[in-house]
C-alpha positions in Angstrom: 0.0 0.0 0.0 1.4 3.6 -1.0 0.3 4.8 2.7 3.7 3.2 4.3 5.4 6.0 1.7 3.4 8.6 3.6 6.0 11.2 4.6 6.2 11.2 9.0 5.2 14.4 9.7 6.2 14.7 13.3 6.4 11.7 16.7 3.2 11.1 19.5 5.8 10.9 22.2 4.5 8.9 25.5 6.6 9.0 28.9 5.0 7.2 31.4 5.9 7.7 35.1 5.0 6.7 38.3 2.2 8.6 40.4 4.9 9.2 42.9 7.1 10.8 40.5 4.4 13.0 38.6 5.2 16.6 40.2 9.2 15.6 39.6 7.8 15.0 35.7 6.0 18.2 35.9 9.0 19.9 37.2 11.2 18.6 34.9 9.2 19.6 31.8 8.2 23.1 33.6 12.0 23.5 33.4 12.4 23.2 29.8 10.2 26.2 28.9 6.3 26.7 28.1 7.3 26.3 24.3 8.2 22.3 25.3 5.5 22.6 27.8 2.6 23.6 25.7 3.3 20.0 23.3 2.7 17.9 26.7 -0.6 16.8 28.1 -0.8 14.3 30.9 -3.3 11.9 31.8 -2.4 11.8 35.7 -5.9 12.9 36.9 -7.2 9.8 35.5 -4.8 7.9 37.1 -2.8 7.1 33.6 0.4 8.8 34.6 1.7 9.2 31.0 3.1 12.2 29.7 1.9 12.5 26.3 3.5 15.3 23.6 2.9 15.9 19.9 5.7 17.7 17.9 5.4 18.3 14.3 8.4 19.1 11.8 11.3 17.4 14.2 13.3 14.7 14.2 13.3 12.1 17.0 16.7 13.1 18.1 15.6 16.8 17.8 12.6 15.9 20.7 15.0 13.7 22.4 17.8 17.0 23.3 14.4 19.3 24.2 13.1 16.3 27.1 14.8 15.9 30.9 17.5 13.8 30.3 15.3 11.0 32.9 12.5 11.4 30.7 14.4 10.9 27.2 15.5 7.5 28.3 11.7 6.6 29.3 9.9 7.5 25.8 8.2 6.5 23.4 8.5 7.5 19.7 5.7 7.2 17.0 6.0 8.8 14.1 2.6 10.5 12.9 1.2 11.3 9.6 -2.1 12.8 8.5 -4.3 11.6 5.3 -6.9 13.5 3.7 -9.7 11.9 2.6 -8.3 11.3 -1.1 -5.8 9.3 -0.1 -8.3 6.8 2.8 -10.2 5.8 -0.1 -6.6 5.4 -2.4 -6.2 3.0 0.3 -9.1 1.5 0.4 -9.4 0.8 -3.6 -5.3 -0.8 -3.2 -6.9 -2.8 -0.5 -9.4 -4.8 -2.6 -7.0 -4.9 -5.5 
């Protein structure tokens, strides 16, 4: 399918921590700015103590020097992509070829 050519257009980043260790996170990111800041959202007050960031246009090692050097170690990199809706139903019609 032409959809694994798809261009990566930026990394979901998850780093999960402990619910001990969520005002250290907080701290930690806090510390890096409120331009790395404003990429995270946390699910700690549902008790999912994830860290969860979105950056667009970077590379992995790009987010990886912007994190606390504790928290680079601990995440999670998946490249992204978007898809209009042209290219779902391109997929769809490769599909049933």
């Amino acid at each position: 399918m032409k959809s694994n050519n798809k261009k990566n257009e930026g990394y979901l980043v998850k780093i999960p921590h402990t619910r001990e260790g969520c005002l250290k996170t907080l701290d930690e990111i806090k510390l890096k700015g409120q331009d790395v800041l404003s990429n995270f959202k946390f699910g700690c007050s549902s008790g999912d103590h994830t860290s969860y960031a979105m950056f667009e246009n970077k590379t992995e090692s790009e987010i990886r020097n912007m994190l606390p050097g504790s928290m680079a170690k601990n995440a999670s990199f998946t490249p992204i992509s978007s898809y209009s809706l042209q290219e779902i139903e391109e997929m769809h019609r490769e599909k049933s070829m």
